[in-house]
C-alpha positions as YAML, in Angstrom:
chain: A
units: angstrom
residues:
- id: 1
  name: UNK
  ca: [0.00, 0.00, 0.00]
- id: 2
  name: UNK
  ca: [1.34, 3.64, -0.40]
- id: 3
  name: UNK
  ca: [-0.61, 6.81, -0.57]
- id: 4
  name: UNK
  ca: [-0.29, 9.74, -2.44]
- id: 5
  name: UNK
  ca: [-0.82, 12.91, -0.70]
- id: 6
  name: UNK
  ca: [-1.07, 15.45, -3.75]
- id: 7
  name: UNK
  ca: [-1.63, 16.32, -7.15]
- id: 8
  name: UNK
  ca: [1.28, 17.64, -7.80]
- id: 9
  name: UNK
  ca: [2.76, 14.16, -8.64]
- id: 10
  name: UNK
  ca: [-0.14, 12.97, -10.98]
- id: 11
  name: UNK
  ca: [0.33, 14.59, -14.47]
- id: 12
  name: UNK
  ca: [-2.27, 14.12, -17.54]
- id: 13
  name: UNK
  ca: [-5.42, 13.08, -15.51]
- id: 14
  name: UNK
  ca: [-8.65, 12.75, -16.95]
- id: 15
  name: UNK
  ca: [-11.91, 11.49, -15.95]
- id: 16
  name: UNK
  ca: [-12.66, 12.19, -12.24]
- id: 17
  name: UNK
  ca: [-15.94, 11.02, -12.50]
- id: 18
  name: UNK
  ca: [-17.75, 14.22, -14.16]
- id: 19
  name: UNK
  ca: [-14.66, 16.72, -13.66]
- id: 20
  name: UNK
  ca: [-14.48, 16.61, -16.87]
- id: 21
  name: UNK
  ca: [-17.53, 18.14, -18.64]
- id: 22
  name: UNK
  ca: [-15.75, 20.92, -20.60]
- id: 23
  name: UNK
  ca: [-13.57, 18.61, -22.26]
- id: 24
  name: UNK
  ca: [-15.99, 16.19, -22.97]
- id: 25
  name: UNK
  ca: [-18.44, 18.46, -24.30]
- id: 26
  name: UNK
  ca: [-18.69, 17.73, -28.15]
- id: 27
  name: UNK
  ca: [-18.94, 21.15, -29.41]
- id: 28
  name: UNK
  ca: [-15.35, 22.55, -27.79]
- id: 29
  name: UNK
  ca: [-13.69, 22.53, -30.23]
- id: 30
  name: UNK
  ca: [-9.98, 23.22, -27.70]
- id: 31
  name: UNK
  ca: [-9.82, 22.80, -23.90]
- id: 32
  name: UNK
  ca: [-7.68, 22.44, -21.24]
- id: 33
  name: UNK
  ca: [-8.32, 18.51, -21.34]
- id: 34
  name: UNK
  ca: [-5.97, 16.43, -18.71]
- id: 35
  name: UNK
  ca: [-5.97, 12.74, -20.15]
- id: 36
  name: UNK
  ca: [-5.98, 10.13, -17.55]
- id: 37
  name: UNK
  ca: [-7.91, 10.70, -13.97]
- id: 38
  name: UNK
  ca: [-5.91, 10.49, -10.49]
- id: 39
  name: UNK
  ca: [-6.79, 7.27, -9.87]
- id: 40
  name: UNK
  ca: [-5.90, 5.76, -13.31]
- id: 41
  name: UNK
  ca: [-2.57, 7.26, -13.76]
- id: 42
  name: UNK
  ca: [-1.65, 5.97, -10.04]
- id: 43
  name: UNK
  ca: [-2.85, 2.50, -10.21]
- id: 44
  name: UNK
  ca: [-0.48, 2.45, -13.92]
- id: 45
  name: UNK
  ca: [1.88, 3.78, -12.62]
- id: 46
  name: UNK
  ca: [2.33, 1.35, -9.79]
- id: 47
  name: UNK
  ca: [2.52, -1.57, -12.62]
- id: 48
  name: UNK
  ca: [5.94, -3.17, -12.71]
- id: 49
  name: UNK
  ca: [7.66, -3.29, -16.37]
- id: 50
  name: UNK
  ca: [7.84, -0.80, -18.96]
- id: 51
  name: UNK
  ca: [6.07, -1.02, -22.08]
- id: 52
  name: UNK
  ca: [5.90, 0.67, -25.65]
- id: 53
  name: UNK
  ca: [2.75, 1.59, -27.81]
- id: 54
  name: UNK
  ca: [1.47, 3.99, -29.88]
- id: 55
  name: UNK
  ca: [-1.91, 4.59, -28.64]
- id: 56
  name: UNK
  ca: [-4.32, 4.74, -25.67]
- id: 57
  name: UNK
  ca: [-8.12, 3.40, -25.28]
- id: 58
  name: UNK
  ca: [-10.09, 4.01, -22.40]
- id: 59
  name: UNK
  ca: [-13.27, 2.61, -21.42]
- id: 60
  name: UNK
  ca: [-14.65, 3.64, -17.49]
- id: 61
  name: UNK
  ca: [-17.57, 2.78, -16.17]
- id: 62
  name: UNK
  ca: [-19.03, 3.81, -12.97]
- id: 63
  name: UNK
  ca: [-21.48, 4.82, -10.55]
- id: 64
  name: UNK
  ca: [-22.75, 9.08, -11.00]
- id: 65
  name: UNK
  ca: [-20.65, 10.74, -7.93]
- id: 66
  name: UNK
  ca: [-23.72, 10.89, -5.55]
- id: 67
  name: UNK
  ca: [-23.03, 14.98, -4.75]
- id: 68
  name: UNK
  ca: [-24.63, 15.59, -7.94]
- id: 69
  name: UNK
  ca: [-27.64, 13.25, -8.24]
- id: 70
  name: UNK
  ca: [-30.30, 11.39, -6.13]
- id: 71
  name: UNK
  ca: [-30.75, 8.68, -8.58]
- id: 72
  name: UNK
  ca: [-28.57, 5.19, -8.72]
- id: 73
  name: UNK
  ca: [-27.07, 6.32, -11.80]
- id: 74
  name: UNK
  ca: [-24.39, 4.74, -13.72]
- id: 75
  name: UNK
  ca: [-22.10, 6.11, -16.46]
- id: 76
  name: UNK
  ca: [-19.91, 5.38, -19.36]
- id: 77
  name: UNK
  ca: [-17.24, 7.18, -20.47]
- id: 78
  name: UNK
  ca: [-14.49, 6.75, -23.40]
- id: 79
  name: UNK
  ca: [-11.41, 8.75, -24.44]
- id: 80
  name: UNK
  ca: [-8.63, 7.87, -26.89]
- id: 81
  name: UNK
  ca: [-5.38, 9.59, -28.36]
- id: 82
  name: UNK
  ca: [-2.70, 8.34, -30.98]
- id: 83
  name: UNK
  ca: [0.69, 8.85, -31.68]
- id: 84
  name: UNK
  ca: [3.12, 9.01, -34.37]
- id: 85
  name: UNK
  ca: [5.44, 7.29, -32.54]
- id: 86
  name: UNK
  ca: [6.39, 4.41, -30.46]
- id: 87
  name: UNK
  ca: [6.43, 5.92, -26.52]
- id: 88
  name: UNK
  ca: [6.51, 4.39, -23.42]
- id: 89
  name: UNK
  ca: [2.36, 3.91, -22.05]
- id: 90
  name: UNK
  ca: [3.71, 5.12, -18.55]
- id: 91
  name: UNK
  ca: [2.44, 8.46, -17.76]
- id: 92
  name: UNK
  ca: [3.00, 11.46, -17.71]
- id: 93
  name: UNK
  ca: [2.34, 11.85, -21.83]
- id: 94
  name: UNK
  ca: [4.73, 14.15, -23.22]
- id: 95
  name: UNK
  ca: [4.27, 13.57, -26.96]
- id: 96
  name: UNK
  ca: [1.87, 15.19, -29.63]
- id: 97
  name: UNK
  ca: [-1.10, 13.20, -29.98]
- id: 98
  name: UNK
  ca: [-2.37, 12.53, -34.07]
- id: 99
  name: UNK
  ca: [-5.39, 12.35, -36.17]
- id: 100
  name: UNK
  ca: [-6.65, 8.83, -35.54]
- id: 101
  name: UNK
  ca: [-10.11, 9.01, -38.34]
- id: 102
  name: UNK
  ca: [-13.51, 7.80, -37.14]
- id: 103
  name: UNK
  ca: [-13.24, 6.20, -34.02]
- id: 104
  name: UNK
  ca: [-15.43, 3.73, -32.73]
- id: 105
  name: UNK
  ca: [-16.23, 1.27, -29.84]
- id: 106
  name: UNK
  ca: [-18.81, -1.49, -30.39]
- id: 107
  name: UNK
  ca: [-19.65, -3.48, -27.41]
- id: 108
  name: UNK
  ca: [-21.28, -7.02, -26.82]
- id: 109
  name: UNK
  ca: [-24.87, -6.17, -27.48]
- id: 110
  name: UNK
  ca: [-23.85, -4.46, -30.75]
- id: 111
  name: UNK
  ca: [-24.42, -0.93, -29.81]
- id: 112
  name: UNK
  ca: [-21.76, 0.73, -31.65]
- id: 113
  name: UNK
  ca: [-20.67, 4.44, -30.09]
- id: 114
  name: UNK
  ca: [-18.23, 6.97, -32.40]
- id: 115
  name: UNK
  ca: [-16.01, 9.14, -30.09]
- id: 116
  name: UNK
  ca: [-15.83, 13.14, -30.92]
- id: 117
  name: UNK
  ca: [-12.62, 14.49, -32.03]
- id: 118
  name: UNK
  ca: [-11.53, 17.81, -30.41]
- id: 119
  name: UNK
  ca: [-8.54, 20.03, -29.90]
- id: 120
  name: UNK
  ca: [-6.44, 20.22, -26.57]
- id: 121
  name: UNK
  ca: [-4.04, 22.06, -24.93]
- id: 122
  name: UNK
  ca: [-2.13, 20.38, -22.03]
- id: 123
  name: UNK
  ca: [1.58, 20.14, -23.78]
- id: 124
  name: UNK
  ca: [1.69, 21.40, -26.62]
- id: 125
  name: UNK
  ca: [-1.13, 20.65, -29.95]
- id: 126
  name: UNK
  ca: [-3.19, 17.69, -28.82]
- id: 127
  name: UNK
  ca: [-6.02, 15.74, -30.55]
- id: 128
  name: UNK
  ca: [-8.24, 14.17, -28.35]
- id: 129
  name: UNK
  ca: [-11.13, 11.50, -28.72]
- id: 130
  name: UNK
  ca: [-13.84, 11.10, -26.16]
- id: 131
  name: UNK
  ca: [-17.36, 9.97, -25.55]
- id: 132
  name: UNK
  ca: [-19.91, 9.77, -22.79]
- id: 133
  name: UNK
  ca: [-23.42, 8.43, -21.84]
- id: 134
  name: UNK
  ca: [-24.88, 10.86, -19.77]
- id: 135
  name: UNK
  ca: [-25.60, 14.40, -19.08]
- id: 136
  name: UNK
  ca: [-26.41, 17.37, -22.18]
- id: 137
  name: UNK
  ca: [-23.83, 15.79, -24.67]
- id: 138
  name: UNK
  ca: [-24.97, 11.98, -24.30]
- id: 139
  name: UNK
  ca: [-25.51, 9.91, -27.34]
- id: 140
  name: UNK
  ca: [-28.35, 7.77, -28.41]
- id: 141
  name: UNK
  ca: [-26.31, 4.56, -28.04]
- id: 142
  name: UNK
  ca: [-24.69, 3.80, -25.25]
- id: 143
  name: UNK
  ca: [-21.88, 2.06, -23.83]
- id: 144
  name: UNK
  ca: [-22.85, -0.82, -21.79]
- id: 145
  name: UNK
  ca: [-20.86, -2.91, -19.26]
- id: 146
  name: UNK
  ca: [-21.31, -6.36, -20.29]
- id: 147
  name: UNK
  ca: [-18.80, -8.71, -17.66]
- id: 148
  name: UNK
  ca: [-16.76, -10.94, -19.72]
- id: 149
  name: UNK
  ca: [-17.87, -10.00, -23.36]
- id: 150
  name: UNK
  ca: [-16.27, -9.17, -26.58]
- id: 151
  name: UNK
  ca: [-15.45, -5.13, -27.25]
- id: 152
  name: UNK
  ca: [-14.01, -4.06, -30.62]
- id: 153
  name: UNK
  ca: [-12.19, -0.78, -30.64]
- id: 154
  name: UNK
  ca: [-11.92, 0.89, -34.58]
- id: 155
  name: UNK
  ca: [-10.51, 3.06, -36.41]
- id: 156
  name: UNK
  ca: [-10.68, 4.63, -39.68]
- id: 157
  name: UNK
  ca: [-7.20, 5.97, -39.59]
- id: 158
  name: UNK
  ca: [-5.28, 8.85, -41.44]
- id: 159
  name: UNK
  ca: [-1.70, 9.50, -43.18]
- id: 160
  name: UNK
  ca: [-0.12, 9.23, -39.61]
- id: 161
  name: UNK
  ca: [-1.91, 6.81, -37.99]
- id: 162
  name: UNK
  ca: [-3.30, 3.08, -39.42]
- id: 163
  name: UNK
  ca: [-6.79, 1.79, -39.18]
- id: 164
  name: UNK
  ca: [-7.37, -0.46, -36.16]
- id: 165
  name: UNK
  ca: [-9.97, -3.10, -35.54]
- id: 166
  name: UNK
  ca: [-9.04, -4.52, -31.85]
- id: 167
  name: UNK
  ca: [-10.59, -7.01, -29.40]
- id: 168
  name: UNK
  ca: [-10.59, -6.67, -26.03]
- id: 169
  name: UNK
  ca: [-12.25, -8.35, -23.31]
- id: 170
  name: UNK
  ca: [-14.23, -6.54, -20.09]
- id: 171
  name: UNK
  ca: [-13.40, -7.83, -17.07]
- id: 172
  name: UNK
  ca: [-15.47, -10.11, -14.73]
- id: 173
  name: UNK
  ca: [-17.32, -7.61, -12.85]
- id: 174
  name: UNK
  ca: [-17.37, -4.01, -11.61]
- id: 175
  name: UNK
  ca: [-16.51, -2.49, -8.60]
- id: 176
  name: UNK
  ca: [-19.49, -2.40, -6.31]
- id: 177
  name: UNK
  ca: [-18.79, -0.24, -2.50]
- id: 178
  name: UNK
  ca: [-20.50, -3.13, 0.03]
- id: 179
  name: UNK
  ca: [-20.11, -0.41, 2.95]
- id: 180
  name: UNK
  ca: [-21.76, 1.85, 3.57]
- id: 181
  name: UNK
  ca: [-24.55, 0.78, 1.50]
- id: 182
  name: UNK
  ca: [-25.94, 4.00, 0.46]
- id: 183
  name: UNK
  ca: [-24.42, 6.14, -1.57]
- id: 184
  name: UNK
  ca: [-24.25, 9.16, 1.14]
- id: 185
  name: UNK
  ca: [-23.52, 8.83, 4.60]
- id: 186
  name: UNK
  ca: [-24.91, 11.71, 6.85]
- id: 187
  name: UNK
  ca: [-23.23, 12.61, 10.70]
- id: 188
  name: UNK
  ca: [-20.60, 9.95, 10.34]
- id: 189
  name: UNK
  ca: [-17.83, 10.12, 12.92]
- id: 190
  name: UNK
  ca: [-15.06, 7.81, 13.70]
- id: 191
  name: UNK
  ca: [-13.21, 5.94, 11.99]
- id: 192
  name: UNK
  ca: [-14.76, 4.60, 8.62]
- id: 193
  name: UNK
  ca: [-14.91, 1.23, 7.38]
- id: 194
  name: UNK
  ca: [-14.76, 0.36, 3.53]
- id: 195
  name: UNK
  ca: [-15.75, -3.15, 1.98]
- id: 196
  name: UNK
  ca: [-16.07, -3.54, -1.35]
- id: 197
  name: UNK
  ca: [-16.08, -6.37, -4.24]
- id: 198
  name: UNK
  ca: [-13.93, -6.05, -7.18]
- id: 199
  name: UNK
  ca: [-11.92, -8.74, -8.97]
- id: 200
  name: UNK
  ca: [-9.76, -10.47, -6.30]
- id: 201
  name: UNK
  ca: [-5.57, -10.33, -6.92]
- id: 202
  name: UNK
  ca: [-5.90, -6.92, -8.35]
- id: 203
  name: UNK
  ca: [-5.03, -3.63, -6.99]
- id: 204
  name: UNK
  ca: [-7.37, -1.16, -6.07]
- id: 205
  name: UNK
  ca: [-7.06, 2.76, -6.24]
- id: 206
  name: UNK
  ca: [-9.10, 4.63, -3.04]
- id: 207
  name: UNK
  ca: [-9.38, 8.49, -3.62]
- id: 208
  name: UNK
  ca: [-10.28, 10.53, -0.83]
- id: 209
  name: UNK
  ca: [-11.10, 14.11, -1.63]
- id: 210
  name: UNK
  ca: [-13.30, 16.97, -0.21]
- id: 211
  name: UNK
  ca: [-16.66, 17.55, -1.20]
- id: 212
  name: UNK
  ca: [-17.77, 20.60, -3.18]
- id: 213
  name: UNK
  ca: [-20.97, 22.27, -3.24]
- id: 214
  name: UNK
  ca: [-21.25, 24.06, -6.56]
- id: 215
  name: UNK
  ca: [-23.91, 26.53, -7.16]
- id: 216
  name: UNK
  ca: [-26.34, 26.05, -9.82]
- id: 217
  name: UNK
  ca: [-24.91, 26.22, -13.06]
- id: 218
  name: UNK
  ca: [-21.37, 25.94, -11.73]
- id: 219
  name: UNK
  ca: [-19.39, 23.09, -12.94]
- id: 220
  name: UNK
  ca: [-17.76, 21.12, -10.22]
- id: 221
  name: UNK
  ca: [-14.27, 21.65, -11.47]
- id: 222
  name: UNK
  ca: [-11.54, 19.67, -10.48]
- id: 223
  name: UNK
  ca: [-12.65, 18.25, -7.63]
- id: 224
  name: UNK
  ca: [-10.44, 20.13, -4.82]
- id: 225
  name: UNK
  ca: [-7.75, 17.12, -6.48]
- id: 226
  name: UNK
  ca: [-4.65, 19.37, -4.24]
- id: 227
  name: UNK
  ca: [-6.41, 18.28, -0.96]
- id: 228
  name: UNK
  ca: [-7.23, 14.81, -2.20]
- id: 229
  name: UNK
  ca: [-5.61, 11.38, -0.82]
- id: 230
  name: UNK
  ca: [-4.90, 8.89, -2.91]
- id: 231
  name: UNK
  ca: [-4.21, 4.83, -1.51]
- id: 232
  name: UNK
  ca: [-2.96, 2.20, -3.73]
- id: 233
  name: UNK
  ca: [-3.73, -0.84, -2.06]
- id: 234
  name: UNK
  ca: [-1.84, -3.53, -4.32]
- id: 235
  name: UNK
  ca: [-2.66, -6.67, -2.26]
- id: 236
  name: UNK
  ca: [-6.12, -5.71, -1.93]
- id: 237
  name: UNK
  ca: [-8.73, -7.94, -0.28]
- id: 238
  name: UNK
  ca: [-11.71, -6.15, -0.05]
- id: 239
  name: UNK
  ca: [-11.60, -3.57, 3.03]
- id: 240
  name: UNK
  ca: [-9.73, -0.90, 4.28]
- id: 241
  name: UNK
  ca: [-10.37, 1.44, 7.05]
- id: 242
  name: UNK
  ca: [-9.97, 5.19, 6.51]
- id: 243
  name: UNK
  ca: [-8.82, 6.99, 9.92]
- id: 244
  name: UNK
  ca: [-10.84, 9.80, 11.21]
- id: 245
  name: UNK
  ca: [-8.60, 11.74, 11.39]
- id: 246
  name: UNK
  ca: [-7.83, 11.61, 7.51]
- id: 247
  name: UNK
  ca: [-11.39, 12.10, 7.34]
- id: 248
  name: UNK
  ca: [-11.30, 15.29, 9.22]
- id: 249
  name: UNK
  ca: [-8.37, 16.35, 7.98]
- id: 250
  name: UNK
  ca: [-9.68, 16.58, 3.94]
- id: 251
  name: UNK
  ca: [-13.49, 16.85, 5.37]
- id: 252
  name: UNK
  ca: [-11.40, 20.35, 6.72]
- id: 253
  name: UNK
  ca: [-10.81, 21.51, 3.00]
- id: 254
  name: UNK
  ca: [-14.40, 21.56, 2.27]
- id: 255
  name: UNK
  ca: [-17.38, 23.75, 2.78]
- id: 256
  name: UNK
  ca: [-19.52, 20.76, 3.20]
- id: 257
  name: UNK
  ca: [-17.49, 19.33, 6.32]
- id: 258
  name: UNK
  ca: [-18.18, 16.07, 3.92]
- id: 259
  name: UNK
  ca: [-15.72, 13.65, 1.57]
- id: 260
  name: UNK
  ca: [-16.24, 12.14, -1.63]
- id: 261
  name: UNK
  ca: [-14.96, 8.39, -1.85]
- id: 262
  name: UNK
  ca: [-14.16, 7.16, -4.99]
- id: 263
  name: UNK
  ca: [-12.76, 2.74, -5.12]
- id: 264
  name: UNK
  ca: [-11.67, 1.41, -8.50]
- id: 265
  name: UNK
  ca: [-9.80, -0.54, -10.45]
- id: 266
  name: UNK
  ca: [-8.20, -1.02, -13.73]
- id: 267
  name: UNK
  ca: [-8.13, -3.60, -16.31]
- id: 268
  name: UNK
  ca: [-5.12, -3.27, -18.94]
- id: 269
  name: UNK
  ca: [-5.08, -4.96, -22.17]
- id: 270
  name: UNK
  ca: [-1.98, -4.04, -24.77]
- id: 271
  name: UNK
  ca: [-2.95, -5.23, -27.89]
- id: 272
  name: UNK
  ca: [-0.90, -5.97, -30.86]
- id: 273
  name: UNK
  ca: [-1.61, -4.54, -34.48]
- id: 274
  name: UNK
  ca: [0.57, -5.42, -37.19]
- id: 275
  name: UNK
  ca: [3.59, -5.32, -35.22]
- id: 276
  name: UNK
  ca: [2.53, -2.37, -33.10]
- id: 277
  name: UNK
  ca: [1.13, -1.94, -29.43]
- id: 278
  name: UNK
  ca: [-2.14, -0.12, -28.36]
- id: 279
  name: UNK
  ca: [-2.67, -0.34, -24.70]
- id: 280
  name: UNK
  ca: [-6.67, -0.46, -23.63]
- id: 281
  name: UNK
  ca: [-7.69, 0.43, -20.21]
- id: 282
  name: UNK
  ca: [-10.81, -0.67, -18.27]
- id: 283
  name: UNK
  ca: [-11.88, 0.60, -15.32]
- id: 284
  name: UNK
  ca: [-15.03, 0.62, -12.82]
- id: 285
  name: UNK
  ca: [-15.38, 2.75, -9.82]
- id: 286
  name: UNK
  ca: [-18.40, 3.52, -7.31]
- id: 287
  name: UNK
  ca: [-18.17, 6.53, -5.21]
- id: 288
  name: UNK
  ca: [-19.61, 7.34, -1.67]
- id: 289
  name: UNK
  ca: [-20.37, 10.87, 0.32]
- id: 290
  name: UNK
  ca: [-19.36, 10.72, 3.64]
- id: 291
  name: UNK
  ca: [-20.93, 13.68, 5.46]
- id: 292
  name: UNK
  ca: [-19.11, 14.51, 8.79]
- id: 293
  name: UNK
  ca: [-20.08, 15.59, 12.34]
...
């Protein structure tokens, strides 16, 4: 297990749950987008062995952070970038990302998704694919979670990057928080403890963060992500108890006197293309809010 205090270590995030609305909205055409979330970019970066692709795919499915809804939502989210070159699929990523052509993601039940192509800034010009299946930009088709079942990742490909047609496979289950049971937790004090089910032998990423409490029509931002503690538990067996007084101490940071709880965990797939490697990432997460004395 080792924790990771602050952001400051964790370059190119992407996808805290629904930090990332401006970047994943289809009609910016250039944002500020940071690729892989905290949680992600920890968990593979605690992998052992270094290896060499050109090109990223990730799928991530989880629960709606509860601060923002009442309903037992779930989401599905997809981003990809391409490269002209061969780097190494450890982050940070320092290269130009390409032009990659129509990109799609068909899963088991044959609903077939295309992700939207935009323009990024985060080191120097960036393309960017992404897709999601919620919220004011959500598609008509969506992006199920189907345990165990056949995904094919395409695309149409330009003069700098080949056409693709990959298979992948979705791992055995989601992440599903077992304690507390519902998804917000009102005067907790204490000590907290966390059980969960995920796929056994894998690790598990636990963000702690402090809650925000945007007003309406303000986006939620980043999160508070400087304040935030991240765990990497790499033996993982389903619990871990979070000390009060790291509760308090990030509870501290927010206006709420509450934390949001985010557990999940990666599946990572690199895939071989005429002689070339594309690494695919899966991950599931379910979050809690954990409102303090």
């Amino acid at each position: 297990m080792y924790k990771i205090k602050n952001r400051a270590v964790l370059l190119l995030l992407m996808l805290g749950a629904i930090s990332c609305s401006d970047a994943l909205n289809p009609n910016t055409e250039e944002s500020d987008l940071e690729f892989l979330d905290s949680m992600t970019s920890a968990l593979i970066s605690s992998e052992q062995g270094e290896v060499n692709g050109n090109g990223i795919f990730m799928l991530n499915w989880s629960a709606i952070n509860p601060r923002f809804t009442d309903e037992n939502e779930k989401l599905a989210m997809a981003m990809a970038i391409g490269f002209d070159d061969e780097i190494s699929l450890q982050p940070p990523y320092n290269i130009s990302t390409v032009d990659m052509g129509r990109v799609t993601i068909r899963s088991a039940d044959n609903q077939t998704v295309e992700l939207s192509k935009q323009s990024s800034r985060f080191s120097g010009e960036h393309l960017v694919y992404s897709y999601r299946s919620f919220g004011p930009f959500q598609r008509n088709a969506s992006l199920s979670f189907d345990a165990g079942e056949e995904y094919r990742i395409q695309t149409s490909g330009s003069d700098v990057f080949p056409s693709l047609n990959l298979a992948v496979t979705a791992p055995d289950k989601q992440v599903s928080i077992l304690t507390p049971s519902d998804s917000k937790l009102y005067n907790h004090s204490g000590d907290l403890v966390l059980t969960w089910d995920a796929i056994p032998g894998k690790p598990v990423g636990i963000h702690i963060r402090p809650a925000i409490n945007p007003r309406e029509g303000q986006k939620p931002g980043r999160f508070n992500r400087e304040e935030s503690e991240m765990i990497i538990l790499e033996d993982q067996n389903g619990t871990y108890t979070v000390s009060e007084e790291s509760l308090l101490e990030i509870a501290g940071n927010s206006d709420l006197n509450a934390v949001q709880i985010s557990v999940g965990q990666l599946h990572v797939d690199d895939v071989e293309s005429d002689g070339k490697t594309y690494r695919v990432i899966m991950r599931s997460a379910d979050h809690r809010l954990i409102d303090l004395n």
